[in-house]
RODO-2510 file (C-alpha; in nm, 4 decimals, decimal comma):
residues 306
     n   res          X          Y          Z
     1     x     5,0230    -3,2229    -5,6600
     2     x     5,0246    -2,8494    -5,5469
     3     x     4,6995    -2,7020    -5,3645
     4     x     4,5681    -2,5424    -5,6817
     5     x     4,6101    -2,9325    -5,8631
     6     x     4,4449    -3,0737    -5,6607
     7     x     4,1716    -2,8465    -5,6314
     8     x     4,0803    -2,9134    -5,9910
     9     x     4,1309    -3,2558    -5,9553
    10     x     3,8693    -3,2556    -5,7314
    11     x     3,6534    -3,0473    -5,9272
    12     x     3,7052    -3,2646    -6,1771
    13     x     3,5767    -3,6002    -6,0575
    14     x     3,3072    -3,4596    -5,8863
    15     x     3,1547    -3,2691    -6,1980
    16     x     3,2101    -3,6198    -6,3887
    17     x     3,0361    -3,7723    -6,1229
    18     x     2,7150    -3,5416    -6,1114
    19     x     2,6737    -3,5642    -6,4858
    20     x     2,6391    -3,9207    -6,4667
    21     x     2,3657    -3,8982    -6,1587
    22     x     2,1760    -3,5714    -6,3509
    23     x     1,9506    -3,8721    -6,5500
    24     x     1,8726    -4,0723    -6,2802
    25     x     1,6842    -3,8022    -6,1281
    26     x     1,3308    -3,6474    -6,1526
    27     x     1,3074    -3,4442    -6,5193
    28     x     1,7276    -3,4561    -6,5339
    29     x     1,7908    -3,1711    -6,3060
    30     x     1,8714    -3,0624    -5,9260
    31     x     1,5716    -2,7869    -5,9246
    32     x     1,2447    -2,8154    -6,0360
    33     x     1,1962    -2,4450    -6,0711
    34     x     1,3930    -2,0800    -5,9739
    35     x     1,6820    -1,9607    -6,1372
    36     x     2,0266    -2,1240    -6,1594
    37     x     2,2784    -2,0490    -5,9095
    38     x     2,5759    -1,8562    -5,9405
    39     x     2,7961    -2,1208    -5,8270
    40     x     2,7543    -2,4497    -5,9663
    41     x     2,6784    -2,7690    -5,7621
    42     x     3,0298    -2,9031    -5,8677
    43     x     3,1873    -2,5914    -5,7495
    44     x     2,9914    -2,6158    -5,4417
    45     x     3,1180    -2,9613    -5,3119
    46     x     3,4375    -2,8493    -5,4357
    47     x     3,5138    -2,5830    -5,1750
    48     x     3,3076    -2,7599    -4,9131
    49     x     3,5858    -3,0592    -4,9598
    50     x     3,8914    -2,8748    -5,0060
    51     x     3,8280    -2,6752    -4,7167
    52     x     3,7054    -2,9681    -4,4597
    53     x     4,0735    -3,1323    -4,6178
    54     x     4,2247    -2,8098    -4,5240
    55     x     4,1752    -2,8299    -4,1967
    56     x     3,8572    -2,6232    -4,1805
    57     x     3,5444    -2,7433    -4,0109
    58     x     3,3016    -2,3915    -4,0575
    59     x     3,1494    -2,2797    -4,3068
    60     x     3,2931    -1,9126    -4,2917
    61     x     3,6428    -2,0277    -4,2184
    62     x     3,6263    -2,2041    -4,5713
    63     x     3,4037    -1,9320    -4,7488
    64     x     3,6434    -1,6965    -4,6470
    65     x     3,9379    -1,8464    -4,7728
    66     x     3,8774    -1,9525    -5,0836
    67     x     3,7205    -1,5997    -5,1607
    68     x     4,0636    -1,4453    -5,0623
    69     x     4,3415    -1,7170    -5,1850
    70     x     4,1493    -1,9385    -5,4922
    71     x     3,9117    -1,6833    -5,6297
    72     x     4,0851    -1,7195    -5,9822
    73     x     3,9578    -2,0657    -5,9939
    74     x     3,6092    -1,9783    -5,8955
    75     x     3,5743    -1,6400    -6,0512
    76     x     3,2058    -1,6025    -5,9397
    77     x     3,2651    -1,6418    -5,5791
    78     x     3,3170    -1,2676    -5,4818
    79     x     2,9800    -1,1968    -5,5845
    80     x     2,8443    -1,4556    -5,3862
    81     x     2,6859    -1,4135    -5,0291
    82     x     2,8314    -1,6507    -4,7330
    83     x     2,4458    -1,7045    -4,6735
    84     x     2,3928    -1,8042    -4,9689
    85     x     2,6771    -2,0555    -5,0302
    86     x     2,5952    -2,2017    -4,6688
    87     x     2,2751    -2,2570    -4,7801
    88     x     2,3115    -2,3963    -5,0854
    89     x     2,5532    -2,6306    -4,9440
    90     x     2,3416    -2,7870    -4,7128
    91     x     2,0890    -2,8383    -4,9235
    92     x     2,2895    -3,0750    -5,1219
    93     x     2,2992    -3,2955    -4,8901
    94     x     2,1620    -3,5276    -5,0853
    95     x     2,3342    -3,5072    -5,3914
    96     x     2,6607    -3,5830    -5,1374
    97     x     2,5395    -3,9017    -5,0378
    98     x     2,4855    -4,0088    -5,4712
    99     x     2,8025    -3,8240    -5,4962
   100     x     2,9621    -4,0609    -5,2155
   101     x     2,8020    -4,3836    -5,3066
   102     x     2,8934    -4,3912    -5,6635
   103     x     3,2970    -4,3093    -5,5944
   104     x     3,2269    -4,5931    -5,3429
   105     x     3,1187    -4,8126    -5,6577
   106     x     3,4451    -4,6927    -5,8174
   107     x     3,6670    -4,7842    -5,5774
   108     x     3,8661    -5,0944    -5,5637
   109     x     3,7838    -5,2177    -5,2545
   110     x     3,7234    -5,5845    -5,0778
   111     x     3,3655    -5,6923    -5,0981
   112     x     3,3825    -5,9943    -4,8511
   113     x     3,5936    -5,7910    -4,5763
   114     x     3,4050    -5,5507    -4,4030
   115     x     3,5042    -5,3873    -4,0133
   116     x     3,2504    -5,2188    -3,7687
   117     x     3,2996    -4,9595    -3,4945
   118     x     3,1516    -4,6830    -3,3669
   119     x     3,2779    -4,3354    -3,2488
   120     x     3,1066    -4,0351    -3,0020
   121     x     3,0126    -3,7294    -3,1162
   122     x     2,9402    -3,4825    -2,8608
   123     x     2,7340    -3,1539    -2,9389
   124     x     2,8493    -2,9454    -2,6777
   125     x     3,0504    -2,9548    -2,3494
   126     x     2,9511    -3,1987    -2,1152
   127     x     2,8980    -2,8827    -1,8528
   128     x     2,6741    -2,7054    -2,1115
   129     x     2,4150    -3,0201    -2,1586
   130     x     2,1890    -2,9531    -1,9027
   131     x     2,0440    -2,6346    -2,0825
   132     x     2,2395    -2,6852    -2,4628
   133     x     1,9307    -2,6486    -2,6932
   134     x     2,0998    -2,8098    -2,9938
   135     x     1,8892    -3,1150    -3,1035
   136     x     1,6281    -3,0725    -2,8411
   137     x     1,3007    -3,0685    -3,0727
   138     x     1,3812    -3,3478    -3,3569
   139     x     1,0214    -3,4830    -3,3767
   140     x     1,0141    -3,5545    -3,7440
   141     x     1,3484    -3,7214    -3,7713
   142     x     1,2566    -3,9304    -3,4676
   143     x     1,6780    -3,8312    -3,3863
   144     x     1,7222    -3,6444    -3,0030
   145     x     2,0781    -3,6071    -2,8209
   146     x     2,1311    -3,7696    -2,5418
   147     x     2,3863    -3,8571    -2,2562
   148     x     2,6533    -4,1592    -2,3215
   149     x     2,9796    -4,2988    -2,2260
   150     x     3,3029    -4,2781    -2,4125
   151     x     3,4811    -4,5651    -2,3664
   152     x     3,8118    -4,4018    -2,5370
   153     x     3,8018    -4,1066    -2,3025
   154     x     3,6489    -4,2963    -2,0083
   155     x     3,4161    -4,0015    -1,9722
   156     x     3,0449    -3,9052    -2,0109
   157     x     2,9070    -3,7053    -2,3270
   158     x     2,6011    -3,5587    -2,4401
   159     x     2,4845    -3,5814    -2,8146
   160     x     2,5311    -3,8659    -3,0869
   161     x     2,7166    -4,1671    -3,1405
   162     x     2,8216    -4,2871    -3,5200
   163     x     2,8470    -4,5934    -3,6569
   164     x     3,0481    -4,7001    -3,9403
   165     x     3,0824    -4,9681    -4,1676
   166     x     3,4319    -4,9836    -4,3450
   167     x     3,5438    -5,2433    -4,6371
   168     x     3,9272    -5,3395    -4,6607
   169     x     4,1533    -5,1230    -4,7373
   170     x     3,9446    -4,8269    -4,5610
   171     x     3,6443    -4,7222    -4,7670
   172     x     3,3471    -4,6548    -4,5896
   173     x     3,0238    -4,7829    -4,7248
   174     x     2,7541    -4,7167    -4,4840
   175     x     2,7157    -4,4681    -4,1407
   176     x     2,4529    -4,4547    -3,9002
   177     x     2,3375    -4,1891    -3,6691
   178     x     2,1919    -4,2858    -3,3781
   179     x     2,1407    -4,1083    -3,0334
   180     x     2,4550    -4,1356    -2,7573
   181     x     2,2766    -4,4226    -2,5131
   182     x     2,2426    -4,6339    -2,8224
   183     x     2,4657    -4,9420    -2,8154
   184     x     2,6547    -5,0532    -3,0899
   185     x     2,4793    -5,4193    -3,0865
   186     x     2,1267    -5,1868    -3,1483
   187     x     2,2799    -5,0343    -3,4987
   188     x     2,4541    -5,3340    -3,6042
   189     x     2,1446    -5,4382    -3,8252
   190     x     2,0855    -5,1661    -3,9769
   191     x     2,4861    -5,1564    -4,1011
   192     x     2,5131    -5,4828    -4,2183
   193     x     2,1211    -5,5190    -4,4666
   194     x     2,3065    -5,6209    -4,7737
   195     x     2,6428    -5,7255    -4,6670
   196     x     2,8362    -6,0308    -4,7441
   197     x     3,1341    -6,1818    -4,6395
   198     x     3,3120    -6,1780    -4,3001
   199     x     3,2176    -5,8458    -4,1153
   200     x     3,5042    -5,7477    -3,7820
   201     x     3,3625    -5,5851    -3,4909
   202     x     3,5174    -5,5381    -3,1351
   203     x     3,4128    -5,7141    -2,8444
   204     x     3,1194    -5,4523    -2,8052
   205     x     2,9470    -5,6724    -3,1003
   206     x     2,9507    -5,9510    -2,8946
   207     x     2,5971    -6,1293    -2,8494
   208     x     2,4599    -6,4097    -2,9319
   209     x     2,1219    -6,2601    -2,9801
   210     x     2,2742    -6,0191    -3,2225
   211     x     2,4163    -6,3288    -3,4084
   212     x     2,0578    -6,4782    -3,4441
   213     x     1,9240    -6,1042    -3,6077
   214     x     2,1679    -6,1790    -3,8637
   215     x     2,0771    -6,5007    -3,9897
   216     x     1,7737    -6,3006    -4,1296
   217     x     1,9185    -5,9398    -4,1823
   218     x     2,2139    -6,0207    -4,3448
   219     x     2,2521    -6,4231    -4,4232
   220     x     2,5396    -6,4119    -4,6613
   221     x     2,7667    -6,2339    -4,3821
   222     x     2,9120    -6,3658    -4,0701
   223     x     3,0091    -6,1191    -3,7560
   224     x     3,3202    -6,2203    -3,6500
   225     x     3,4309    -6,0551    -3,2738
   226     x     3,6913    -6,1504    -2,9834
   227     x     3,5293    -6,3266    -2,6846
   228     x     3,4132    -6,1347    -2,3743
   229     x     3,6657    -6,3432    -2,1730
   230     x     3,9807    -6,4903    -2,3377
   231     x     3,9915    -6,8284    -2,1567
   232     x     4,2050    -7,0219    -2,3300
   233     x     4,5137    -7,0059    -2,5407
   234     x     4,3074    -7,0570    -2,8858
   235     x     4,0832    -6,6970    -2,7825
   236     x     4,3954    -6,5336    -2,7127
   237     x     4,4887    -6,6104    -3,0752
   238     x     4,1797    -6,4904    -3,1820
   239     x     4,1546    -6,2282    -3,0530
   240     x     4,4854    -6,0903    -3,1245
   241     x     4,4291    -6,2023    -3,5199
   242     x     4,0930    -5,9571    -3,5369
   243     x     4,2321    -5,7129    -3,3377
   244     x     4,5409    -5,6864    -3,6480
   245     x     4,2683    -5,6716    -3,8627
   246     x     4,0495    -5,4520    -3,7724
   247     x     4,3112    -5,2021    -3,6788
   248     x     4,1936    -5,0627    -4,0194
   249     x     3,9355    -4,8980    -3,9047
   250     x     4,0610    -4,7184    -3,5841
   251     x     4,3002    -4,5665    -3,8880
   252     x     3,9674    -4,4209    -4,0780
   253     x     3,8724    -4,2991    -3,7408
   254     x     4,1759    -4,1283    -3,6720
   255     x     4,1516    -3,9502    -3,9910
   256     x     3,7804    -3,8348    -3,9486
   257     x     3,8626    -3,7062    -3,6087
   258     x     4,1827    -3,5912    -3,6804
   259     x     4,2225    -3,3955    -4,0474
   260     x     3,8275    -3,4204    -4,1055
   261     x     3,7174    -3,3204    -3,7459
   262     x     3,4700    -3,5105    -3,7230
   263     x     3,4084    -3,4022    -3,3169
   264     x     3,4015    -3,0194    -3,4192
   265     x     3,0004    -3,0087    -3,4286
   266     x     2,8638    -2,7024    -3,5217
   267     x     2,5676    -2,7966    -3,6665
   268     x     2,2210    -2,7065    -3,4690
   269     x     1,9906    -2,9045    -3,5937
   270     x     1,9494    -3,2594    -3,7624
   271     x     1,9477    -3,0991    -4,1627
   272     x     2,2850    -2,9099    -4,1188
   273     x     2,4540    -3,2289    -3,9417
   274     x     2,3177    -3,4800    -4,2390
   275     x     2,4969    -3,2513    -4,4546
   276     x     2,8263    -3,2274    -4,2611
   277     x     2,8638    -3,5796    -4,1922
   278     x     2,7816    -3,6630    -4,5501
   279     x     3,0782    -3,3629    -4,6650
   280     x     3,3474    -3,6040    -4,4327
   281     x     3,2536    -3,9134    -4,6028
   282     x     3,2602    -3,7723    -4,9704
   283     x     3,5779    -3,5699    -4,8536
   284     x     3,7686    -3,9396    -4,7098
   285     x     3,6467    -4,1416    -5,0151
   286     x     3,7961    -3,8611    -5,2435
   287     x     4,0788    -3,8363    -5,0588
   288     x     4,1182    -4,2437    -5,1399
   289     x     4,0108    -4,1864    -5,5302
   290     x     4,3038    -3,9613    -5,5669
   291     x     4,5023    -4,1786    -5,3539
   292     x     4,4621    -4,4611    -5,6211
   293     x     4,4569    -4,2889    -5,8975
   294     x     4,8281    -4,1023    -5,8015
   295     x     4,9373    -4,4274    -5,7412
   296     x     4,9631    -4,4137    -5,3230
   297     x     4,8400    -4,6055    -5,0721
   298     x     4,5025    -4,5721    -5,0052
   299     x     4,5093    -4,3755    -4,6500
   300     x     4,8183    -4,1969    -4,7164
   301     x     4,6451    -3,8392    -4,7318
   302     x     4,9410    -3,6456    -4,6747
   303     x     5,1164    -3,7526    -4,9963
   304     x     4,8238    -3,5978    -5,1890
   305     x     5,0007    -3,2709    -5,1609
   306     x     5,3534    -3,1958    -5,2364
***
C-alpha cells in the first residue's frame, strides 16, 4: 500500500467499527446535545493513528501535517482549529478503548497463551522531578507519579509504570496504569480477571503469594515464570523455554517504544494520557488488522507501506 491507501484503509475499518458500537450506546449517538462536529469521529481517530504510525507523538506535529500533505482526503480540515481537533480527540477517549476492544475480538489471536510485562514511563527528566508539576494533584483518579527503578536502563525515573497483557502472536488485550513504585506482582491481578490458559511472565512475577491470589482471581489460568535461582539443570531448561516464548512481548514493546513512542509523554494530566495510551493500543492492533488482512505477518509493520 502507498500512504494515501492506507490512510483510507484505516478510515475504513474504523468507521465500520463505530457504526457497529453507535447502538450499544445511550440513545445511539456520541453526544447527547450541541451541534455536530466538523470532522467526524472516524476522521478523528484516523489522523490521530496515521500520524502516531508516522512517527509523530504531538498533537500539532500531526495536525499540521495532515492539514498541509492529506487535506484532499479530509477536505474539512483547513477550517478546523488545532484546539479544536485536540480537544475533540481526547475526548474520545473512550470511544478508543470500544474501538480497540472490538478489533481485539476480530483478531485471530491465541486465547489460552497470554505473556505479561511491564515497561516505565517517565513524565519528565529525572533532574526536573523534584519541582515537575505534571500529575501532582490526581485526587479523583486516585493515579499520582512517583519515583521508580528501570531495570532496562539500570536507572531511577519519576512518573508511571505500564503493564501489559499480550495474547500470542502479539495482540494486546488489557493495560494497566499504575504509579512508578508499583511492582509488577501488585498489577498482576488486575491483568489477568478473566483470563484462561497459561499466562508467561518474567521472573519479576515470581511469588508464591501471587500464585495463591490467582486461584480466586483468575482460576482457569496458570502463571507460568522462571525460578528466582536456576538450581538445577531441569530450571535451566525452563527457564530458557519461557524466556523463547515470551520474547513476544519484548517485540510489542519495542514497537510501542520505538515507532509508537510510547516514552514521549506529553500529556499533563491523567485525561490527556488515558487518551494517548489508548491512541497506541488502537494504533498497534490496527497496525496487526491490516497486517492480516494484507496477508503479512502479524508484527511486520514496515511491510504495511510500500
Amino acid at each position: 500500500m502507498n500512504l494515501d491507501e492506507m490512510i483510507i484503509a484505516v478510515y475504513c475499518t474504523v468507521d465500520d467499527a463505530v457504526k457497529q458500537l453507535l447502538p450499544q450506546l445511550p440513545q445511539g449517538r456520541l453526544r447527547q446535545s450541541g451541534p455536530p462536529p466538523l470532522l467526524s469521529e472516524s476522521e478523528v481517530l484516523t489522523i490521530e493513528v496515521m500520524g502516531l504510525f508516522l512517527g509523530h507523538a504531538q498533537d500539532t506535529a500531526t495536525f499540521d501535517l495532515f492539514r498541509r500533505q492529506h487535506h484532499t482526503l479530509f477536505p474539512v480540515l483547513p477550517q478546523v482549529h488545532r484546539t479544536t481537533y485536540t480537544r475533540q480527540s481526547a475526548n474520545l477517549w473512550r470511544l478508543k478503548e470500544q474501538v480497540w476492544q472490538h478489533l481485539v475480538n476480530q483478531l485471530p489471536h491465541h486465547a489460552h497463551l497470554h505473556f505479561l510485562d511491564s515497561v516505565p514511563l517517565p513524565v519528565c527528566r529525572f533532574a526536573r522531578a523534584s519541582f515537575c508539576r505534571r500529575f501532582k494533584c490526581q485526587e479523583a483518579t486516585g493515579l499520582q507519579a512517583s519515583y521508580g527503578f528501570d531495570h532496562v536502563a539500570r536507572q531511577t525515573f519519576y512518573g508511571f509504570r505500564l503493564h501489559l497483557q499480550v495474547s500470542f502472536p502479539g495482540v494486546v488485550r488489557r493495560l494497566v496504569i499504575t504509579p512508578a513504585h508499583v511492582a509488577d506482582v501488585a498489577a498482576t491481578p488486575d491483568l489477568m480477571q478473566d483470563v484462561e490458559g497459561v499466562v508467561i511472565g518474567d521472573r519479576n512475577y515470581h511469588s508464591p503469594a501471587l500464585q495463591e491470589e490467582l486461584k480466586t482471581v483468575a482460576p482457569h489460568a496458570r502463571l507460568l515464570t522462571p525460578p528466582k535461582k536456576k538450581t538445577s539443570a531441569e530450571d535451566k531448561r525452563r527457564s530458557a523455554l519461557l524466556s523463547r516464548l515470551r520474547y513476544r512481548i519484548e517485540t510489542v514493546i519495542s514497537q510501542w517504544c520505538g515507532r509508537l513512542q510510547l516514552k514521549a509523554c506529553h500529556a499533563r494530566d491523567t485525561w490527556h494520557l488515558s487518551s494517548r495510551l489508548l491512541r497506541a493500543v488502537l494504533c498497534h492492533t490496527l497496525c496487526i488488522f491490516l497486517a492480516y488482512q494484507h496477508g503479512f505477518k502479524p508484527l511486520q509493520f514496515a511491510k504495511l507501506l510500500d
